[in-house]
C-alpha positions as CSV (number, residue, x, y, z in Angstrom):
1,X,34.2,-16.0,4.8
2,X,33.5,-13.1,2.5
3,X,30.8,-10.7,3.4
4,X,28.9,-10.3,0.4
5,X,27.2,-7.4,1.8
6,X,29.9,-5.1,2.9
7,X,30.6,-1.6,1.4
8,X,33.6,-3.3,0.1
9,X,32.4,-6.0,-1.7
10,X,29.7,-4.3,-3.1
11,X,31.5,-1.3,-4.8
12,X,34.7,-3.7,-5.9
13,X,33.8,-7.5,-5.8
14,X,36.6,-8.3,-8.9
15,X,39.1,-8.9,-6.8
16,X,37.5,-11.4,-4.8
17,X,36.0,-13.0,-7.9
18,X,39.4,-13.3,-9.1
19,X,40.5,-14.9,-6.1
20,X,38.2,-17.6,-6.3
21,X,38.4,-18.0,-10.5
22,X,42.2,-19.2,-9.6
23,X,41.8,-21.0,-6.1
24,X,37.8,-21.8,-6.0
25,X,36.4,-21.6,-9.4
26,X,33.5,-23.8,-7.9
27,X,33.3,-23.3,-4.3
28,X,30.8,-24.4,-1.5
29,X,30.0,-21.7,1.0
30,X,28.8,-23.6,4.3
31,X,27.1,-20.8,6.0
32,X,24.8,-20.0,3.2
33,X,24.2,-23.7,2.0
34,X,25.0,-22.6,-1.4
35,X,27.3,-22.8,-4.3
36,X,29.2,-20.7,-6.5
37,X,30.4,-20.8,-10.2
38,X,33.0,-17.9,-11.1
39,X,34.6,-19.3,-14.6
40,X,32.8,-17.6,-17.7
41,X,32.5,-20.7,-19.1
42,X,30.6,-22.7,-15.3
43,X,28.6,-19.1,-15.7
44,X,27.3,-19.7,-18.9
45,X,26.4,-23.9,-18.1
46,X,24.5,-22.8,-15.0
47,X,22.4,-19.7,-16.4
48,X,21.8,-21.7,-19.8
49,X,21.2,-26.0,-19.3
50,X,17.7,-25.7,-17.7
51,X,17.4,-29.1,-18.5
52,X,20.1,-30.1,-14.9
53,X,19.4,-26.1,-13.5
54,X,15.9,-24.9,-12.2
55,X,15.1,-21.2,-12.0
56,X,12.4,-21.7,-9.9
57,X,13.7,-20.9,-6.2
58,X,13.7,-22.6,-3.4
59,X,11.4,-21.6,-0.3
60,X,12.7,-21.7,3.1
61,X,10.9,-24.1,5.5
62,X,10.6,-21.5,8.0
63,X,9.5,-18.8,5.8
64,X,5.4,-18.2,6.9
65,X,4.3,-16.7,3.8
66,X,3.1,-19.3,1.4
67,X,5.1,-20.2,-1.6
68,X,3.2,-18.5,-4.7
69,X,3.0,-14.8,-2.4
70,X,6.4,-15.5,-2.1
71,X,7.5,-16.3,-5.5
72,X,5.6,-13.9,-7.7
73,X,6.9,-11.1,-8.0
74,X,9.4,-12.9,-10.9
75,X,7.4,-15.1,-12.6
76,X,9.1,-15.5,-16.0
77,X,12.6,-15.2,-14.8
78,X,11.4,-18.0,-12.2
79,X,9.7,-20.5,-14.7
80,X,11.0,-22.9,-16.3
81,X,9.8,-24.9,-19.6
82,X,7.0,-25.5,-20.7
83,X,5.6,-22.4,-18.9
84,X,8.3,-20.6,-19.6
85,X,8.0,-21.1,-23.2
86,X,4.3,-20.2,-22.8
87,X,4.9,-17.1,-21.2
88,X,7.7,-15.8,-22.9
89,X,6.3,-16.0,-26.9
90,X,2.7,-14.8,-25.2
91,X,5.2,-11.2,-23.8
92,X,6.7,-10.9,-26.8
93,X,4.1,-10.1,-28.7
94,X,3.0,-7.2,-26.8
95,X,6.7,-6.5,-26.4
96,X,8.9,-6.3,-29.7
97,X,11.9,-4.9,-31.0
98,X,9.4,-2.8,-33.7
99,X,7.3,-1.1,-30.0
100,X,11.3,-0.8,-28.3
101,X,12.4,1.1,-31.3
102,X,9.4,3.6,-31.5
103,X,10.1,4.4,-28.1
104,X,13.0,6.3,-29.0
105,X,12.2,10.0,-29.7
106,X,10.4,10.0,-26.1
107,X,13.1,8.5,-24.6
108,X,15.5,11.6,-25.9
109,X,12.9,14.0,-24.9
110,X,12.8,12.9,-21.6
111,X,16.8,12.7,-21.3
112,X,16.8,16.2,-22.7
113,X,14.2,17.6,-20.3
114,X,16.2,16.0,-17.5
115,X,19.1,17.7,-18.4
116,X,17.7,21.1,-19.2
117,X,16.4,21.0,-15.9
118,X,19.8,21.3,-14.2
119,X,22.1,22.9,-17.4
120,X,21.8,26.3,-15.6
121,X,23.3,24.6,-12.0
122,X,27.1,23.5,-12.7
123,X,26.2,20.6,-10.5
124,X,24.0,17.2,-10.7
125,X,23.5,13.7,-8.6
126,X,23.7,11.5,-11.9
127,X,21.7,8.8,-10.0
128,X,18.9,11.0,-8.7
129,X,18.6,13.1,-11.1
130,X,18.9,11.5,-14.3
131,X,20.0,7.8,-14.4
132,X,16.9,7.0,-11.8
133,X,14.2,8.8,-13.0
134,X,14.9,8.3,-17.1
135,X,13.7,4.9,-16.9
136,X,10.9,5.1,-14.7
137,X,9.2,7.6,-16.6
138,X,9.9,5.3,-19.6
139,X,8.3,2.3,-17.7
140,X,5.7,4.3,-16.1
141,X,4.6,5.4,-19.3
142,X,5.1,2.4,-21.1
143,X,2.4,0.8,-18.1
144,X,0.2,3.6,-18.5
145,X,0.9,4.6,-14.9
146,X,0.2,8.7,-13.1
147,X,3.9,10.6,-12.7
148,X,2.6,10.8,-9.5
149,X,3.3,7.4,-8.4
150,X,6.9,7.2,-9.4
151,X,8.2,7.5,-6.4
152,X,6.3,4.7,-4.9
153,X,8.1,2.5,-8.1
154,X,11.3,3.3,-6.2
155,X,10.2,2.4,-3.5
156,X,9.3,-1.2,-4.4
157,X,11.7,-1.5,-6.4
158,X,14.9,-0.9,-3.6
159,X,13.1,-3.4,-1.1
160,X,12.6,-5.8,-3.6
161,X,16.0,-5.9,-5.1
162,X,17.6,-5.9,-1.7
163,X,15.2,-8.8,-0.8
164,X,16.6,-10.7,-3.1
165,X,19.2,-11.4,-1.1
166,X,17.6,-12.7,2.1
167,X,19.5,-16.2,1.3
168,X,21.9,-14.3,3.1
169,X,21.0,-10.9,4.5
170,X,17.2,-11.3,5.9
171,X,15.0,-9.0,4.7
172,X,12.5,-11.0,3.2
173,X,9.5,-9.4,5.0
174,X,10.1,-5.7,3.6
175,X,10.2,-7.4,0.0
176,X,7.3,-9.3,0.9
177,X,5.2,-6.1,1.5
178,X,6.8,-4.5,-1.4
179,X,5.2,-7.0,-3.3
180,X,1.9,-7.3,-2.1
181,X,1.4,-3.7,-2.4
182,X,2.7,-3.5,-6.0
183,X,0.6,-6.5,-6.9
184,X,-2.6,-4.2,-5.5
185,X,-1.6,-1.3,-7.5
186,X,-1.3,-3.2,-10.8
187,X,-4.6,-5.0,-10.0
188,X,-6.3,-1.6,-9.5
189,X,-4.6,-0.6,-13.2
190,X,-5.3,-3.8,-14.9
191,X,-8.9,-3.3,-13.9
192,X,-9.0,0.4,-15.1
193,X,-8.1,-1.0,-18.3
194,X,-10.5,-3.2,-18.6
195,X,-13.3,-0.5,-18.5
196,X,-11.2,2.5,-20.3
197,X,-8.8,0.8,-22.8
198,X,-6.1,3.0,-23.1
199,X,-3.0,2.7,-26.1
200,X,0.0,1.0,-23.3
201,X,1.5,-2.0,-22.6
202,X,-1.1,-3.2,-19.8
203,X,-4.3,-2.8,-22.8
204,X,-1.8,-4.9,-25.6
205,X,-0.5,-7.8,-22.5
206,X,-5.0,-8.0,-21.5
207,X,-5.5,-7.9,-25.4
208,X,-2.6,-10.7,-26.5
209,X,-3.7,-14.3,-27.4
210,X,-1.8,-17.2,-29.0
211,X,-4.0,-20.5,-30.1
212,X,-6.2,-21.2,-27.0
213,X,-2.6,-20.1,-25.3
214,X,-3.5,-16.1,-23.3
215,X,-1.7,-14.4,-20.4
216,X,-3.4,-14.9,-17.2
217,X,-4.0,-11.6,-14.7
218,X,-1.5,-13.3,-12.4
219,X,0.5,-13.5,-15.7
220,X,0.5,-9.6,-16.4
221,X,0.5,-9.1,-12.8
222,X,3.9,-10.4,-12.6
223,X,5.4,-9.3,-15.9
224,X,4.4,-5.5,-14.9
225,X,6.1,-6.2,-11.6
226,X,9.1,-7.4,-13.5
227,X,9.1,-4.8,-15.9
228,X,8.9,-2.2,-13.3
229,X,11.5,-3.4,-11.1
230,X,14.3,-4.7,-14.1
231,X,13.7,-2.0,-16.1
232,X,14.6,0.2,-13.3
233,X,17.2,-1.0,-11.0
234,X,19.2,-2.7,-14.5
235,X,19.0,0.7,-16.7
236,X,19.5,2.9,-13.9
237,X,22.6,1.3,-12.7
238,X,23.9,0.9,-16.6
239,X,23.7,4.4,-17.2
240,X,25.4,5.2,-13.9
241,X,28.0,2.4,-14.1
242,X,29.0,4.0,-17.8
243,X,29.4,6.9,-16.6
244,X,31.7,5.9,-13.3
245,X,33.7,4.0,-15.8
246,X,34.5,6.6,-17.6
247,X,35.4,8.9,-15.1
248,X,37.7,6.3,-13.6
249,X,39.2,6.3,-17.4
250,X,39.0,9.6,-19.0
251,X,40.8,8.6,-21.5
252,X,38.1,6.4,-22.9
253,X,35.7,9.8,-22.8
254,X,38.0,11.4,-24.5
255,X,38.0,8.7,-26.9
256,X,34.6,8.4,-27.2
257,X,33.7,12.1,-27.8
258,X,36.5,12.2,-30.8
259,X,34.4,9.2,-32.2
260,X,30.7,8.7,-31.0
261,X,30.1,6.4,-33.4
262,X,31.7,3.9,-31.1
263,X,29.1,4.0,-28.3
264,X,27.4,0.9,-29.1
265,X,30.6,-0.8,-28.2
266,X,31.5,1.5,-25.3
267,X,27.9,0.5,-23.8
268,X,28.8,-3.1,-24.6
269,X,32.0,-2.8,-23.0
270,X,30.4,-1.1,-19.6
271,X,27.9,-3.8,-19.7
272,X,31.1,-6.5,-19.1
273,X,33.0,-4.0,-17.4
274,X,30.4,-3.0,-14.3
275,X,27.3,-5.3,-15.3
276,X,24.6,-4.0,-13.7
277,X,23.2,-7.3,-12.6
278,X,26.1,-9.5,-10.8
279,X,24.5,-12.9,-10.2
280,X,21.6,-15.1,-11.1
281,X,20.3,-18.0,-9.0
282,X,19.5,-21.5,-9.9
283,X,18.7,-24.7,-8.1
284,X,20.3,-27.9,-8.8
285,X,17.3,-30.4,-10.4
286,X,19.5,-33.8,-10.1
287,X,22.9,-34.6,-8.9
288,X,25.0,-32.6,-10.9
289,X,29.1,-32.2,-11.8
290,X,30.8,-29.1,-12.6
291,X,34.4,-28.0,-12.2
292,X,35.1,-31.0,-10.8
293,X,32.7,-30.7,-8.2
294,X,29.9,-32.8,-7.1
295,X,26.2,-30.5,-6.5
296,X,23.7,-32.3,-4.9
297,X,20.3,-31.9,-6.5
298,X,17.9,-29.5,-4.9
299,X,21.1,-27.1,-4.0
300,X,21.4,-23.3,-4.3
301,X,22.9,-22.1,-7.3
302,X,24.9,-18.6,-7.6
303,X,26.5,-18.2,-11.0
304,X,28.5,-15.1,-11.1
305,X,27.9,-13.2,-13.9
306,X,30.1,-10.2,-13.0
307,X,33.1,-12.6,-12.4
308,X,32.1,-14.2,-15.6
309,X,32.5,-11.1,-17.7
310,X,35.8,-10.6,-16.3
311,X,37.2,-14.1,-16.9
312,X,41.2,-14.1,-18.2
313,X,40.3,-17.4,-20.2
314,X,37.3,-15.5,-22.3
315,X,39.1,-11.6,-22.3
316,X,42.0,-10.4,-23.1
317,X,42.8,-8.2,-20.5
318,X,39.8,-8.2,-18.9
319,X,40.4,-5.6,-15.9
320,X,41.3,-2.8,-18.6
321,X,38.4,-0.7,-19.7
322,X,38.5,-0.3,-23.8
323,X,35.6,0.9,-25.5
324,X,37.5,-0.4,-28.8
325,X,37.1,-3.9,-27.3
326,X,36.1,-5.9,-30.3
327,X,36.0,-9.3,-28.5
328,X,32.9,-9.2,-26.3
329,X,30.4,-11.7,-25.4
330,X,29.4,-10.6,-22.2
331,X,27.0,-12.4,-19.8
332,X,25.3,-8.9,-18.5
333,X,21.9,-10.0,-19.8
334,X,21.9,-14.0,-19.2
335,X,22.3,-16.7,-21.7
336,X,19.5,-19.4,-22.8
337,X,15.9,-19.3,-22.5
338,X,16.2,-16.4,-19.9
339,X,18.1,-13.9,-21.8
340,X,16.8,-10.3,-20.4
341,X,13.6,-9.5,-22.8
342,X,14.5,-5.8,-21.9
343,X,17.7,-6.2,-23.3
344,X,16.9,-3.6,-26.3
345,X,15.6,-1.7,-24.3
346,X,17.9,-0.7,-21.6
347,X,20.2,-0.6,-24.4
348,X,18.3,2.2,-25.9
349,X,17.6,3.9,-22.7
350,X,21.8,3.7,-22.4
351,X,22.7,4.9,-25.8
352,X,20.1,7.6,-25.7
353,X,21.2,9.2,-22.3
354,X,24.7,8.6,-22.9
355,X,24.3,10.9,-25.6
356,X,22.5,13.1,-23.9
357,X,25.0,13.2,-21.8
358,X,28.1,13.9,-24.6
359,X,26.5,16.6,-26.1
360,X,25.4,18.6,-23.3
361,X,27.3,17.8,-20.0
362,X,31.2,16.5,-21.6
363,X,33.3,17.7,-19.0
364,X,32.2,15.5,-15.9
365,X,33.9,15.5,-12.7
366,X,33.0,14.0,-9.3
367,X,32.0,17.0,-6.9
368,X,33.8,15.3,-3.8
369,X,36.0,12.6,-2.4
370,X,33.6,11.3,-0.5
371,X,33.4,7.5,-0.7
372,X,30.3,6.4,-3.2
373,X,27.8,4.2,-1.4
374,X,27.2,1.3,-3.3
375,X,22.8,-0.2,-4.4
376,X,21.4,-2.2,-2.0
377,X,22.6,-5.7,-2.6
378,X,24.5,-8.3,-4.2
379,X,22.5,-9.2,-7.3
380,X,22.8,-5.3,-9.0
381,X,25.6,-3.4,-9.4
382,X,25.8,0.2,-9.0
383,X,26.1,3.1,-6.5
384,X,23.4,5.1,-5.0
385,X,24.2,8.7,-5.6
386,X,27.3,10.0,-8.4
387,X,27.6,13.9,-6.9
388,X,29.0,15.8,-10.3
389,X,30.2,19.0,-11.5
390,X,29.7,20.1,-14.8
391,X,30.5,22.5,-18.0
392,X,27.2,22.6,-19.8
393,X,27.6,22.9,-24.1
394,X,23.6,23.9,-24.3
């Protein structure tokens, strides 16, 4: 049995996934009453046909806490149609590409202020002090939320994510409290802005309405809890995933500083390469075949989306790193109804750091030998803290 929570795993699952993409492509794992996908092409039926697979979750029968505490913190990545569709075209009015794009000059101000803060030093965690905090500050100001208070985001954040995988780890109680305590702080905010309108994302999600359709305050309750958490935990671990790649391949760095007109397909390429977010669950809504396999309806779900990306039917070569990689069509942001809304946006967030990162800091090194210790849990994909030594071009 593989220990999906080991160091191990966690820093370097690809060799197990390719283990089971030639022996177990669909494989039942008995102590965790679950089952697995690891083909691109399984991936990409499970996370897309919500018509045989439900993204609601299923609730343990000895869990205490009753099911809708439990369940929402994730509401639209945990609904399925109609209420999905509901939902989803209510967000996106308060959340389009047009508001993602004007977002950008902040976004390098911020990634510039990080950096100037530390050009003087030689020395930086990437993680702590520039691939964590660049996206909270985005989301925290984006929600309207004091810079005091982004800590706490962190905080919530970790024990949720790492709560996600209590299918197999425990845990659920420390998520639990992370949740109830974020859904008291956005209750608090939601009512501020009911009083003193201010020009964020809370005000536009209280002021959206569709038809007779609007967004509940559960609703925004548990989009801001997404937001925060997602647009954290994915974004950060992008940012620090690109640039572990490519100080595992310099010669991709190399290649990208000659020609930084190719980022957009480097980022691409780290998305598939070391996608921040590994695996999605589903639940089996009727008896269901795939692979060859028989899934019993009601059954956990885990389609691996980081084996998925690294498939040897779908990519050619898929253990190299190319930034020229022309051929991509990833799974790092889902497929079907539930492709990540903040897709554009932790794309910006990447490019924009990355950047950041080429013009002022282009000779990177790791500061140590030291073994990296990998994020809490399964589902995301990164490491903790990148210790660095620098040459800073100011």
């Amino acid at each position: 049995m593989i220990n999906l929570l080991s160091p191990e795993f966690l820093l370097n699952p690809y060799p197990v996934y390719e283990m089971f993409r030639k022996n177990q492509p669909v494989a039942y794992m008995e102590p965790l009453q679950l089952w697995s996908v690891f083909t691109y092409e399984h991936v990409k039926t499970v996370l897309s046909d919500h018509a045989r697979f439900s993204s609601r979750p299923i609730v343990p029968a000895k869990d205490s806490q009753p099911p809708e505490q439990q369940l929402e913190g994730f509401s639209l990545i945990t609904t399925d149609p109609p209420k999905h569709t509901d939902l989803r075209s209510l967000v996106n009015r308060a959340f389009t590409p047009k508001a993602v794009s004007a977002l950008q000059p902040r976004i390098e101000q911020i990634a510039d202020e990080l950096l100037e803060g530390i050009a003087s030093t030689g020395e930086l965690d990437l993680i702590k002090d520039f691939a964590y905090p660049l996206p909270v500050i985005v989301i925290a100001e984006l929600l309207g939320v004091p810079a005091a208070d982004r800590d706490r985001f962190k905080e919530w954040s970790d024990e949720i994510v790492a709560g996600a995988d209590a299918v197999i780890g425990g845990g659920r109680a420390a998520s639990h409290q992370a949740h109830m305590e974020m859904n008291e702080y956005f209750k608090d905010i939601i009512a501020q802005r009911r009083i003193r309108p201010q020009n964020d994302l809370v005000r536009a999600l209280l002021s959206t309405e569709e038809g007779s359709s609007h967004l509940t305050e559960s609703d925004i309750l548990s989009f801001c809890r997404l937001l925060l958490v997602a647009g954290n935990e994915t974004t950060t671990n992008l940012i620090g995933n690109a640039i572990l790649a490519f100080l595992e391949h310099p010669a991709e760095w190399n290649k990208l500083l000659a020609r930084p007109e190719m980022l957009s397909t480097a980022i691409e390429e780290v998305l598939r390469f070391r996608s921040p977010v590994q695996a999605m669950f589903r639940t089996a809504k009727q008896d269901v075949q795939i692979g060859g396999q028989a899934i019993p309806q009601g059954t956990r779900v885990v389609a691996w989306i980081g084996s998925a990306n690294r498939d040897e039917a779908k990519f050619d070569d898929p253990a190299r790193f190319d930034i020229y990689r022309e051929f991509n069509p990833h799974l790092a942001f889902g497929q079907g109804i539930h492709f990540c809304l903040g897709a554009p946006l932790a794309r910006l967030e990447a490019k924009v750091a990355l950047t950041a990162v080429m013009n002022r800091l282009p000779e990177l090194a790791r500061r140590n030998a030291e073994p990296l210790e990998p994020a809490r849990g399964f589902i995301v994909h990164g490491v903790k803290s990148l210790p660095l030594r620098f040459t800073s071009q100011n």
